[in-house]
LOFI-190939 format. One record per residue: residue in one letter; x, y, z of N, C-alpha, C in turn. Coordinates in pm, whole numbers, padded with zeros to 5 digits, always signed. Example, Ala and Ser with C-alpha at 12.3 -4.5 7.8 and 13.67 -1.06 7.14 Angstrom:
<pts>
A+01319-00569+00780+01230-00450+00780+01320-00330+00780;S+01285-00225+00708+01367-00106+00714+01290+00003+00787;
</pts>
This chain:
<pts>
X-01218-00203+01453-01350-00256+01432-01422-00174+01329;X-01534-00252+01246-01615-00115+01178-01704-00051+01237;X-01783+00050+01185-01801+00125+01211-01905+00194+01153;X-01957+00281+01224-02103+00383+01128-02089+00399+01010;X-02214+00412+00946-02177+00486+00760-02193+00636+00818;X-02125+00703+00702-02105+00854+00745-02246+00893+00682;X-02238+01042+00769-02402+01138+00712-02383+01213+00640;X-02294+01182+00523-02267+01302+00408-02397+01374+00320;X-02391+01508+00362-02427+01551+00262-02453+01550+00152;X-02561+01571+00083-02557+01573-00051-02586+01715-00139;X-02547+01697-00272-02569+01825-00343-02410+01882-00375;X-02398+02017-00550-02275+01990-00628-02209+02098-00454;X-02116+02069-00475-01995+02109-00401-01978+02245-00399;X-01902+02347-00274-01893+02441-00312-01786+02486-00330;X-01688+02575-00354-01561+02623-00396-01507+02634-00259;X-01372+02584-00283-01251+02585-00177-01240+02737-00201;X-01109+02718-00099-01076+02883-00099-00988+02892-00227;X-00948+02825-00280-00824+02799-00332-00900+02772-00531;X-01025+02771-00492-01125+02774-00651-01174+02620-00679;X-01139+02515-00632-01156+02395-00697-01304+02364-00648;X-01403+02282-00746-01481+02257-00704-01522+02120-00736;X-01662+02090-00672-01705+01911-00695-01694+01879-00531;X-01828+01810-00496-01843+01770-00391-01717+01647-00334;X-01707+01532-00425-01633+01447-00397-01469+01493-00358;X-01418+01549-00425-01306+01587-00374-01287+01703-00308;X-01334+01780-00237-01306+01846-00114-01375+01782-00013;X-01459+01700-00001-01506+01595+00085-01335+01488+00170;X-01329+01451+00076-01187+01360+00054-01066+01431+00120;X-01089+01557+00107-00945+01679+00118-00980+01696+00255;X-01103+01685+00324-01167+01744+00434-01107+01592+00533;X-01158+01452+00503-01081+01351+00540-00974+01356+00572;X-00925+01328+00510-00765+01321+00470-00677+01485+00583;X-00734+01566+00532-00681+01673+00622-00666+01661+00778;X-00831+01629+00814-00848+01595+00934-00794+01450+01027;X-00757+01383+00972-00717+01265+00991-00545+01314+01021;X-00484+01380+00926-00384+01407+00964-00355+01513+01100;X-00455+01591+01101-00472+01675+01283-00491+01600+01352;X-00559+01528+01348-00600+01416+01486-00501+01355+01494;X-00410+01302+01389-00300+01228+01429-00168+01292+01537;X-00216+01435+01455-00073+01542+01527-00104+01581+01668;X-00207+01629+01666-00294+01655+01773-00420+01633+01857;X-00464+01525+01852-00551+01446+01926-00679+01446+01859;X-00813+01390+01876-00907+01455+01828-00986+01556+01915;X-00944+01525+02059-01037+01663+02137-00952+01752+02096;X-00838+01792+02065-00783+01900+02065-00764+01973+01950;X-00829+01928+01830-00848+01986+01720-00937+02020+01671;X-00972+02163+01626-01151+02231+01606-01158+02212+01482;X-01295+02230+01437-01358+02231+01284-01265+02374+01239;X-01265+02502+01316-01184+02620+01279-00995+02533+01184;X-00965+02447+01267-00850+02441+01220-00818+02317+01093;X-00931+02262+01101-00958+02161+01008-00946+02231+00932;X-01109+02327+00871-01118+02385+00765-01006+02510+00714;X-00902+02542+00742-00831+02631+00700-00707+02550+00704;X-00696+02404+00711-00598+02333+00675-00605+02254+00526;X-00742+02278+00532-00786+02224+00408-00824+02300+00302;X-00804+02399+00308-00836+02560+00198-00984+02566+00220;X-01073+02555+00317-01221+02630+00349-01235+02707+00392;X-01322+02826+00347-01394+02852+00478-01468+02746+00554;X-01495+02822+00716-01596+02751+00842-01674+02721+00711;X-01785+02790+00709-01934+02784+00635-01922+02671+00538;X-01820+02646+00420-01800+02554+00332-01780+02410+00416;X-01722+02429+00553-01671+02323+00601-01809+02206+00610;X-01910+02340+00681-02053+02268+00755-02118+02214+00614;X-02070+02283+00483-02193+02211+00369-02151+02077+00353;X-02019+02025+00414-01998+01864+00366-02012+01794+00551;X-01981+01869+00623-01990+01810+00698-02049+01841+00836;X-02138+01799+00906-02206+01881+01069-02084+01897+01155;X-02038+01810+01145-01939+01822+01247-01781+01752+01243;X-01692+01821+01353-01595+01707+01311-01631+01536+01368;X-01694+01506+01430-01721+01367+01507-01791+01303+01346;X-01872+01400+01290-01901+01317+01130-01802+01284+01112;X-01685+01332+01042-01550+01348+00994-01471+01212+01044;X-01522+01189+01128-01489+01089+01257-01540+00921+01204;X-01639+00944+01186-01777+00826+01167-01720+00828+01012;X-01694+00878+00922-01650+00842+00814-01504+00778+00809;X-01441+00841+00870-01299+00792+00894-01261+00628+00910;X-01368+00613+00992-01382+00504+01105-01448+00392+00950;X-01510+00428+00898-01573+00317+00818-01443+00272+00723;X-01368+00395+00703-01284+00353+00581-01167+00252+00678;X-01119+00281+00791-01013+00223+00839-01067+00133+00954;X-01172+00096+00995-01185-00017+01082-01235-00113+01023;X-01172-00250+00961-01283-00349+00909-01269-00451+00943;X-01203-00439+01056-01210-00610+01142-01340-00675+01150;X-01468-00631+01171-01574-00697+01173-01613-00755+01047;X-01566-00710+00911-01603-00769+00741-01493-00886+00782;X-01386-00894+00823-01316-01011+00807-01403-01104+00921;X-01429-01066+01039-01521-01176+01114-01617-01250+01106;X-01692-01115+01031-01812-01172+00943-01758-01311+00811;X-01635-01304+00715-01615-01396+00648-01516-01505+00723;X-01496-01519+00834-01400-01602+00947-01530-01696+01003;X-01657-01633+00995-01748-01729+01092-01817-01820+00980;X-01799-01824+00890-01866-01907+00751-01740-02028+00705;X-01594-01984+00760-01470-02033+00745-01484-02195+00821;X-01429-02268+00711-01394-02411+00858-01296-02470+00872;X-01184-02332+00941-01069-02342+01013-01118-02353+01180;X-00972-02405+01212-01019-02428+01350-01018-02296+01431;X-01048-02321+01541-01100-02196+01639-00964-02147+01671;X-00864-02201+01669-00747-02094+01722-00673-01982+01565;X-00686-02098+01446-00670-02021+01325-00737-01875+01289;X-00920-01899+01384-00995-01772+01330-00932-01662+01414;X-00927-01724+01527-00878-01629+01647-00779-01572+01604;X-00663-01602+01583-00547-01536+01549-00561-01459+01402;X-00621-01520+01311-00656-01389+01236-00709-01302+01230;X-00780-01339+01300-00913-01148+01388-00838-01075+01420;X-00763-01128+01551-00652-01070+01624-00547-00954+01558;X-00494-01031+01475-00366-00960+01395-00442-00856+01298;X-00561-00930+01214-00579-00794+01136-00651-00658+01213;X-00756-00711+01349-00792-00548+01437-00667-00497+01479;X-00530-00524+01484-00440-00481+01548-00343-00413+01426;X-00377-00459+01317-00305-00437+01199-00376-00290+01100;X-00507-00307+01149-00624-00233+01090-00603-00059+01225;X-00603-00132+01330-00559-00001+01449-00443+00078+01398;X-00318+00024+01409-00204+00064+01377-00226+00143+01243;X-00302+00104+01133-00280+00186+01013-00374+00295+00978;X-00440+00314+01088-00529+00410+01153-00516+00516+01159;X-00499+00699+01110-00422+00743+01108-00423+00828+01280;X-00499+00778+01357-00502+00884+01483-00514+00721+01607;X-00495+00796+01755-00505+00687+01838-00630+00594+01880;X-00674+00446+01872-00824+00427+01897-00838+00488+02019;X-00756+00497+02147-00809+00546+02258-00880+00721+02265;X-00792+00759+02158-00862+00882+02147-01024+00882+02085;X-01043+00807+02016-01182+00777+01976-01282+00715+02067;X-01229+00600+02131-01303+00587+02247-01346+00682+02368;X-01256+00787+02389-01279+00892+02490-01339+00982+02456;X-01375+00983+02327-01450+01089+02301-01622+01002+02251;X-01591+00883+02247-01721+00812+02247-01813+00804+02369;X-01690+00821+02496-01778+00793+02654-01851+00908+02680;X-01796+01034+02611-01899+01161+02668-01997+01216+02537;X-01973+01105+02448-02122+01113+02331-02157+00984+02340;X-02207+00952+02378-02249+00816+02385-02337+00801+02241;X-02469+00892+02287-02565+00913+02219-02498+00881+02027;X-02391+01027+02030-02370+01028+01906-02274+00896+01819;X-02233+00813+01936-02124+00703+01965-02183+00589+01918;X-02335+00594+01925-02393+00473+02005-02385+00329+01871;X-02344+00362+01723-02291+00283+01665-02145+00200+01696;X-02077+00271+01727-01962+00272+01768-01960+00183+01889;X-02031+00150+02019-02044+00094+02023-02075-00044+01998;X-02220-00003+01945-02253-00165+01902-02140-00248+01794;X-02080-00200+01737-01983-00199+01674-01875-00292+01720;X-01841-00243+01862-01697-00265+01925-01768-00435+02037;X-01922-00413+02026-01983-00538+02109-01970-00658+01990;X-02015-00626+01851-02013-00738+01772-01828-00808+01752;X-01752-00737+01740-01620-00770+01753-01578-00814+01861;X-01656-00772+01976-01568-00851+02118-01712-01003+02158;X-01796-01011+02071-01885-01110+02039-01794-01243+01968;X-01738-01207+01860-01678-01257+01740-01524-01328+01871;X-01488-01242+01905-01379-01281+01954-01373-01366+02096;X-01511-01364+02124-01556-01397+02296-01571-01615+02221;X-01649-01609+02069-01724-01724+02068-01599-01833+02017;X-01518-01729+01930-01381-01855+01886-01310-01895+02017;X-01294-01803+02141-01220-01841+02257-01286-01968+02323;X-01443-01955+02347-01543-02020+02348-01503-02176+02289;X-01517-02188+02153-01503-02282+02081-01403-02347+02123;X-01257-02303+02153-01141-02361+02169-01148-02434+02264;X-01194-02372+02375-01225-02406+02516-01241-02577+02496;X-01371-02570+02369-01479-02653+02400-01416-02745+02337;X-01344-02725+02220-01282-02836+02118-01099-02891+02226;X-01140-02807+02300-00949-02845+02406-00851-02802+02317;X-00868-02751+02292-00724-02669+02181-00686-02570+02257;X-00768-02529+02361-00718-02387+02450-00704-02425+02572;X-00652-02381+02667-00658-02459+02807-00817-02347+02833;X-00875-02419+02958-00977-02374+03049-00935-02228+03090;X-01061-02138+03095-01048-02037+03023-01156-01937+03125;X-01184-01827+03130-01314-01737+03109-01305-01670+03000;X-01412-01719+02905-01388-01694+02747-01398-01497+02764;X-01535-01465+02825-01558-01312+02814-01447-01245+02893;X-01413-01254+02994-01302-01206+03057-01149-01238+02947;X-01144-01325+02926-01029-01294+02792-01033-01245+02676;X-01137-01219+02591-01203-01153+02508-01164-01020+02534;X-01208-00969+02655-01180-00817+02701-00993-00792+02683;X-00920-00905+02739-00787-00899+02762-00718-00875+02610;X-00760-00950+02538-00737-00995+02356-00738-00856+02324;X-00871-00805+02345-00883-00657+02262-00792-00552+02310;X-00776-00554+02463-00735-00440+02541-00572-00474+02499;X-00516-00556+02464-00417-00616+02442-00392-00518+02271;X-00424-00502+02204-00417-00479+02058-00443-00327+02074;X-00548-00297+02135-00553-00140+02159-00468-00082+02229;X-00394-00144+02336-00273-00113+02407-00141-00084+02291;X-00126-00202+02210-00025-00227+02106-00036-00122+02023;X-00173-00075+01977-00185+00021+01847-00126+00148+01931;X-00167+00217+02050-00129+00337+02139+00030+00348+02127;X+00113+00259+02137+00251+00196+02122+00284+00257+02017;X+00223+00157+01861+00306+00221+01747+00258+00303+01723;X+00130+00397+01738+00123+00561+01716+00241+00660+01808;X+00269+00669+01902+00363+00668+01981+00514+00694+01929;X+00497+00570+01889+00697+00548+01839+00682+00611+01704;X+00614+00647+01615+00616+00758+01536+00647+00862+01542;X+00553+00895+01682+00589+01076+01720+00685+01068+01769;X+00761+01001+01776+00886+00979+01909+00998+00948+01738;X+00973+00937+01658+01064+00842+01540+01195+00958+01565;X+01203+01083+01539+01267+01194+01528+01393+01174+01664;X+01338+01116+01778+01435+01078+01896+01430+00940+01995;X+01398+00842+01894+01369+00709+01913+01487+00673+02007;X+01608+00703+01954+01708+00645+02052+01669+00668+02214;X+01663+00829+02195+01629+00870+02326+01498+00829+02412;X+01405+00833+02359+01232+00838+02440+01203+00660+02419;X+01251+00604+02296+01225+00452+02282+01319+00311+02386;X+01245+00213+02421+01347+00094+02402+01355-00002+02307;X+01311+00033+02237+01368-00097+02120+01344+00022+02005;X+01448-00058+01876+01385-00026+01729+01272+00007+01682;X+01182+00128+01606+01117+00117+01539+01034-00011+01501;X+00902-00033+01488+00880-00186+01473+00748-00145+01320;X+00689-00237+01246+00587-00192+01171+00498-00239+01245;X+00365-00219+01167+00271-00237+01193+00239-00350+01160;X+00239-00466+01097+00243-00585+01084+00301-00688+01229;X+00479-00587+01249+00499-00673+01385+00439-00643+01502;X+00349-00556+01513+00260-00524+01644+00159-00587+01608;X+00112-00620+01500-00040-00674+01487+00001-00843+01504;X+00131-00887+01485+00183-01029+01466+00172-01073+01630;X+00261-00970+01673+00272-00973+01844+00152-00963+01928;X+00094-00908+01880-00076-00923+01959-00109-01041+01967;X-00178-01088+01841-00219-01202+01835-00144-01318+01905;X+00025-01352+01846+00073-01434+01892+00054-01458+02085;X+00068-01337+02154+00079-01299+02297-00060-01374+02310;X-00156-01352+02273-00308-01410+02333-00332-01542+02281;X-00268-01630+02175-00275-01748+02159-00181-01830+02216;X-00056-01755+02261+00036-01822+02308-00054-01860+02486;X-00062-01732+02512-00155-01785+02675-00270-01913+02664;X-00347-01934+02548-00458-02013+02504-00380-02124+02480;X-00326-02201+02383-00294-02302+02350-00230-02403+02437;X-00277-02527+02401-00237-02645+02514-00099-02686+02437;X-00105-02646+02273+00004-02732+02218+00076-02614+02187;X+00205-02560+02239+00244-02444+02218+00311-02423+02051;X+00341-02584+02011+00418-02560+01881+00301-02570+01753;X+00173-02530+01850+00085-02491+01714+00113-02328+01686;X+00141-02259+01767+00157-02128+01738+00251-02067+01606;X+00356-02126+01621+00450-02149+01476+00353-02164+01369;X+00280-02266+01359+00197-02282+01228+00088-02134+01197;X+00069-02117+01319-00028-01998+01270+00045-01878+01241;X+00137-01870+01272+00227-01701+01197+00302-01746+01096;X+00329-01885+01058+00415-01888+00942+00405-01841+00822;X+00244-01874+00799+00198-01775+00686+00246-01619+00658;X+00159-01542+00787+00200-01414+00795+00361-01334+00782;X+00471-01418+00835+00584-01395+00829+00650-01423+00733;X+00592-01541+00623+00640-01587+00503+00576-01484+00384;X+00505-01363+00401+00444-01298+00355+00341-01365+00251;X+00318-01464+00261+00226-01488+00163+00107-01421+00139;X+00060-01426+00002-00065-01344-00020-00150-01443+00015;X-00173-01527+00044-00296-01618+00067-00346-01666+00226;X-00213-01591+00262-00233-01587+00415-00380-01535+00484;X-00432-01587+00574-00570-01607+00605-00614-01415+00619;X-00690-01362+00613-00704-01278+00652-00618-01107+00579;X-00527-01199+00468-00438-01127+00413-00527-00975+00310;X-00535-00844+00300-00583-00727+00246-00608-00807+00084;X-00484-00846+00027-00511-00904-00105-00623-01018-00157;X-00705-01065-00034-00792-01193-00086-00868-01162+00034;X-00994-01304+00028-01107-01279+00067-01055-01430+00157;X-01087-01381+00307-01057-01479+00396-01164-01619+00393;
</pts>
């Protein structure tokens, strides 16, 4: 889902440890660094101490770009959650209600997966900041809004069987956030997949495909509409609804 704008600092940059200077790119280095700890090691379990000396800072340099790591966080989050920009251009769309659905679906699940750390880890650290969260929230309400009204619609147009639209809404999401926990997972595991995995390696496309398909397949009265809606996606087309290359 998206997400807060970050509270960057402003003003010229100060010198890495390493001599380079300019705000924009040790900003970027500070990202990018941290994104890769959280991935290795969770986000509670990684300090601003280990950020900044992964990234050639001192502490002190760390705080001039950033208050904290949860900033670090809130920026992260804008660049890699944008399921809500595609919802936002899905509700102006006049495809039918199971078409929008399944493209929401696949790209928050597609957008999770390429995420570089776990959403559940972000959420758990949202329940005991609420306060500092509290975008993040509203955030995760407009997306399970978006996804509550196409279920809604289907209902209403009979394209879906009879339903509790909000109670499946919850299932849809928890369904994709379950999936993304999965392929972060079989990454860290890639090194002894045979051993710790049951199946192959999968991408991130076929977890975001499998989401969606799993929650429209339960919805639909006509099951051989489901075919039509992944054919796109599997035929790789660029014009496929919802596709990174075009505007849905």
């Amino acid at each position: 889902m998206s997400t807060v704008s970050p509270r960057a600092r402003r003003g010229p940059g100060r010198p890495r440890n390493g001599g380079a200077q300019g705000e924009g790119s040790s900003r970027d280095q500070i990202i990018r660094t941290a994104n890769a700890l959280f991935a290795q090691r969770g986000f509670a379990n990684t300090t601003v101490t280990e950020i900044a000396t992964a990234a050639g800072l001192t502490q002190s340099s760390f705080y001039y770009y950033f208050k904290s790591k949860e900033e670090i966080l809130h920026s992260t989050l804008a660049l890699n959650r944008q399921a809500l920009e595609v919802a936002a251009q899905l509700e102006a769309d006049e495809k039918s209600a199971a078409t929008k659905l399944f493209t929401l679906l696949r790209y928050d699940t597609l957008q999770l997966c390429l995420s570089p750390f776990d959403f559940n880890d972000i959420e758990r650290t949202a329940q005991v900041q609420i306060d500092d969260f509290a975008d993040f929230w509203l955030d995760y309400r407009a997306l399970y809004d978006h996804v509550e009204r196409h279920i809604r619609e289907g209902v209403a147009d009979r394209s879906f069987i009879p339903c509790d639209p909000s109670m499946t809404a919850y299932a849809a999401l928890s369904l994709n956030e379950g999936l993304q926990k999965r392929f972060h997972q079989q990454l860290l595991h890639a090194q002894r997949s045979e051993e710790f995995l049951p199946r192959e390696i999968a991408s991130a496309e076929e977890f975001a495909l499998v989401s969606a398909s799993t929650t429209l397949a339960s919805l639909l009265r006509d099951r051989r509409q489901l075919d039509k809606l992944r054919r796109p996606f599997l035929d790789g087309r660029e014009d496929a609804p919802g596709s990174p290359n075009i505007a849905v």
